[in-house]
Kinemage of the C-alpha trace (Angstrom):
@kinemage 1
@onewidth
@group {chain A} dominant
@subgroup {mainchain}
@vectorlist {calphas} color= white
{ca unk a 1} P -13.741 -36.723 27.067
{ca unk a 2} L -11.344 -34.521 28.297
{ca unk a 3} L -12.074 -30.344 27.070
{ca unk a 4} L -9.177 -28.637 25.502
{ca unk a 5} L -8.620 -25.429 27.370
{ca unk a 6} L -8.593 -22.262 24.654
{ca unk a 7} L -6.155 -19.812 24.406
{ca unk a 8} L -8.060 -16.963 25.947
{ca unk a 9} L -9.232 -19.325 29.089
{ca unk a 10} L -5.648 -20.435 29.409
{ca unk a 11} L -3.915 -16.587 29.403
{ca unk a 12} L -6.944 -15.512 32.244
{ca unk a 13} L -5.588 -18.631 33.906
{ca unk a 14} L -1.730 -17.541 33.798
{ca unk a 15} L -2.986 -13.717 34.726
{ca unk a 16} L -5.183 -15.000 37.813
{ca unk a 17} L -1.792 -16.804 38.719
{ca unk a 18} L 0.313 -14.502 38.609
{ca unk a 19} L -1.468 -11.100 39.954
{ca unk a 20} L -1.782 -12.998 43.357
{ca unk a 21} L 2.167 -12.553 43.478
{ca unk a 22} L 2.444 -9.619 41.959
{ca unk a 23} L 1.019 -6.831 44.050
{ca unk a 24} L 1.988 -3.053 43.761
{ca unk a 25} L 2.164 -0.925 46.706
{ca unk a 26} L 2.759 2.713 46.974
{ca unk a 27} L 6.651 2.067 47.247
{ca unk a 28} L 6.888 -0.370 44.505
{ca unk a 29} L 3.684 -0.336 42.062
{ca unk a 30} L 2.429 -2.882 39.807
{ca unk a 31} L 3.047 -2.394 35.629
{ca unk a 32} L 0.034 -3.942 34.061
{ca unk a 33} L -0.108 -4.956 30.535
{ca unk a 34} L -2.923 -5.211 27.930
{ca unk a 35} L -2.167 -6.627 24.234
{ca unk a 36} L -4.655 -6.519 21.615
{ca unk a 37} L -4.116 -7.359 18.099
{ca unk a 38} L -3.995 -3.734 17.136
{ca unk a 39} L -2.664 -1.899 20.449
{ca unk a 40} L -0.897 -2.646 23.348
{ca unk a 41} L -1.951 -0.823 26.466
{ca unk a 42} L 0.680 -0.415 29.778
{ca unk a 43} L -0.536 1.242 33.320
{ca unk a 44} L 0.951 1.647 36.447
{ca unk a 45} L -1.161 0.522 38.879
{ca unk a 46} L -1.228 0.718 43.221
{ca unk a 47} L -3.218 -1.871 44.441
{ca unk a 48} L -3.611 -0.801 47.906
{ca unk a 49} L -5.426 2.234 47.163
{ca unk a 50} L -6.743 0.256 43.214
{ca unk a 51} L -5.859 3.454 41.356
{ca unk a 52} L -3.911 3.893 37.909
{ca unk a 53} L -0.905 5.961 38.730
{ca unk a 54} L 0.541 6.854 35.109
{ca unk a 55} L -1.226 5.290 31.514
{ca unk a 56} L 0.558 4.562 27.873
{ca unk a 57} L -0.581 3.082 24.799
{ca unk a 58} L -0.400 3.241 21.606
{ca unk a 59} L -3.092 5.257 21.462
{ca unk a 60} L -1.841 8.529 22.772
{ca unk a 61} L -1.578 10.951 20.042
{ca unk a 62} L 2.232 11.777 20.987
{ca unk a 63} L 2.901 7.909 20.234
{ca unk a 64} L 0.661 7.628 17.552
{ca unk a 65} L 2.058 10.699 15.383
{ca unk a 66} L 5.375 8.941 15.490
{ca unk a 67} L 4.465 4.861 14.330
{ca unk a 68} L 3.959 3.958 10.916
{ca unk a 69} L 1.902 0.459 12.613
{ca unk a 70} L 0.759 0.343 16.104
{ca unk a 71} L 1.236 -3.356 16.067
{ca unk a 72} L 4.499 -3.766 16.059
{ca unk a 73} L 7.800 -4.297 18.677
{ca unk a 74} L 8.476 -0.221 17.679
{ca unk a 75} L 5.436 0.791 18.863
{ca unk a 76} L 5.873 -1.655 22.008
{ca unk a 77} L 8.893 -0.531 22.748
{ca unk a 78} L 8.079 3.278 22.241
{ca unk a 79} L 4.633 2.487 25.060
{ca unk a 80} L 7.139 1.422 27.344
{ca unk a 81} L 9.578 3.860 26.916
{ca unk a 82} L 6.533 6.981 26.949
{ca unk a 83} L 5.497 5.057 30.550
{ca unk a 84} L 8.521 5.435 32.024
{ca unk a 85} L 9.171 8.806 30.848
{ca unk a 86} L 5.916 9.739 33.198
{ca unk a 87} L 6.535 7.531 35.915
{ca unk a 88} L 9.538 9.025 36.492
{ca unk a 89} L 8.033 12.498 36.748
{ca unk a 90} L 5.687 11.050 39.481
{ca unk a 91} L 8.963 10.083 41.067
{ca unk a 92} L 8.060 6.608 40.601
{ca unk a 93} L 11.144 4.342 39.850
{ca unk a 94} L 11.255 1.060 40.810
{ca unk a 95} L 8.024 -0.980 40.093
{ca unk a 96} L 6.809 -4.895 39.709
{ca unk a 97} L 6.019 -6.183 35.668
{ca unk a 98} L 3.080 -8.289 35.743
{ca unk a 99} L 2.880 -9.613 32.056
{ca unk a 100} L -0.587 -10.557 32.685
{ca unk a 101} L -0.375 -13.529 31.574
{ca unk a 102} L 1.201 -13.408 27.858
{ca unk a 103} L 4.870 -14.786 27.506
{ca unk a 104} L 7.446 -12.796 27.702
{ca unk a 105} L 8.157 -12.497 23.968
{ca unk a 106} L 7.972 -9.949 21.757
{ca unk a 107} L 5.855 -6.633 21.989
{ca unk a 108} L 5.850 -7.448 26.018
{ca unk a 109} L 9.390 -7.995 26.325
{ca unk a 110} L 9.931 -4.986 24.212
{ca unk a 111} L 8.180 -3.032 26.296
{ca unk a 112} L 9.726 -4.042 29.008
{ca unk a 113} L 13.070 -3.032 27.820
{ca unk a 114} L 11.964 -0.167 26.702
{ca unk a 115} L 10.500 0.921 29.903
{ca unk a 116} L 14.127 -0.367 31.417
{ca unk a 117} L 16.275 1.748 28.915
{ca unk a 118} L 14.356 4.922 30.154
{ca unk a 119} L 15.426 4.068 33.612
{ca unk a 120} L 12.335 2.290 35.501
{ca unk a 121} L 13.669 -0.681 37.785
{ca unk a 122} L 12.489 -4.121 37.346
């Protein structure tokens, strides 16, 4: 009988994949991504050193003041936009996405444009 794999087991499967070919450095660090049903969570990380260079989320109480819902593509797109806001003070601009393992759909991709509108390269 053959197990059917559950959605949680199969997105830690997809991340796994994917963070061996997605590594940040100090010249081009590594945007990871956290999605929970009532947040979503965005850090830039360099993995040579394993240290979180700038943080967003929906959390923040500059983000939060603004959202009516935190679970929405606004809010998504408003994380992204706050993250590259302070990764370009750190004079960080171009960086690698690493979805960690969720499709690119929805609050991810609208992070992800909204961290591209405020000028971070992809």
């Amino acid at each position: 009988m053959i197990k059917k794999e559950s959605r949680r087991s199969g997105r830690k499967r997809r991340h796994l994949r994917t963070k061996k070919k997605a590594m940040g450095t100090i010249l081009k660090p590594r945007i990871s991504v956290f999605r929970s049903l009532k947040h979503i969570y965005a850090q830039i990380v360099d993995d040579e050193k394993g240290c979180t260079l700038v943080f967003a989320s929906t959390l923040n109480l500059e983000t939060k003041d603004k959202l009516k819902s935190t679970k929405n593509l606004e809010a998504a797109r408003l994380v992204g936009s706050d993250l590259a806001k302070r990764a370009l003070a750190k004079n960080i601009k171009k960086v690698v996405f690493d979805r960690s393992g969720y499709l690119y759909h929805g609050r991810i991709k609208a992070l992800a444009e909204g961290a591209r509108k405020e000028g971070l390269e992809f």
